[in-house]
N, C-alpha and C positions, 0 to 999 in steps of 0.2 A: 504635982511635982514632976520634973524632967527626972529621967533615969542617966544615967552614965550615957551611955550610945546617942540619945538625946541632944546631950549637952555637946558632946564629942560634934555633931552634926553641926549644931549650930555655932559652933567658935570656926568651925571649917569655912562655913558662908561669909561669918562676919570677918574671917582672914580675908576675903574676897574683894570687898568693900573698900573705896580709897577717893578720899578726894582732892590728890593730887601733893599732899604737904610731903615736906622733904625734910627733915630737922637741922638739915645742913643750910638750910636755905635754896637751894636749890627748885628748879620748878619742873614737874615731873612732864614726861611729854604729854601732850595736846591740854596741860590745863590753862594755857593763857589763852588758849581760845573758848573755854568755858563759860556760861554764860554768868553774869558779875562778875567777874571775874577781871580786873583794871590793871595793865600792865604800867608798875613806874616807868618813865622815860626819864633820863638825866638830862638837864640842860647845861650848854655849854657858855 
């Protein structure tokens, strides 16, 4: 079992971690040059 200070530790790291998503839609910088990562194009 993690103790208090533990846990505190690793919600800290896992604050750290990000793969770019925005809930706004939005695209956070440098994730469309990610790899998979496929940027839509609109055509006209």
């Amino acid at each position: 079992m993690f103790n208090d200070e533990e846990i505190k530790d690793v919600v800290a790291f896992l604050k750290t971690l990000t793969d770019g998503y925005k809930p706004d839609g939005a695209v956070a910088a440098g994730a469309a040059s990610a790899p998979g990562v496929v940027k839509a194009v609109a055509s006209n």
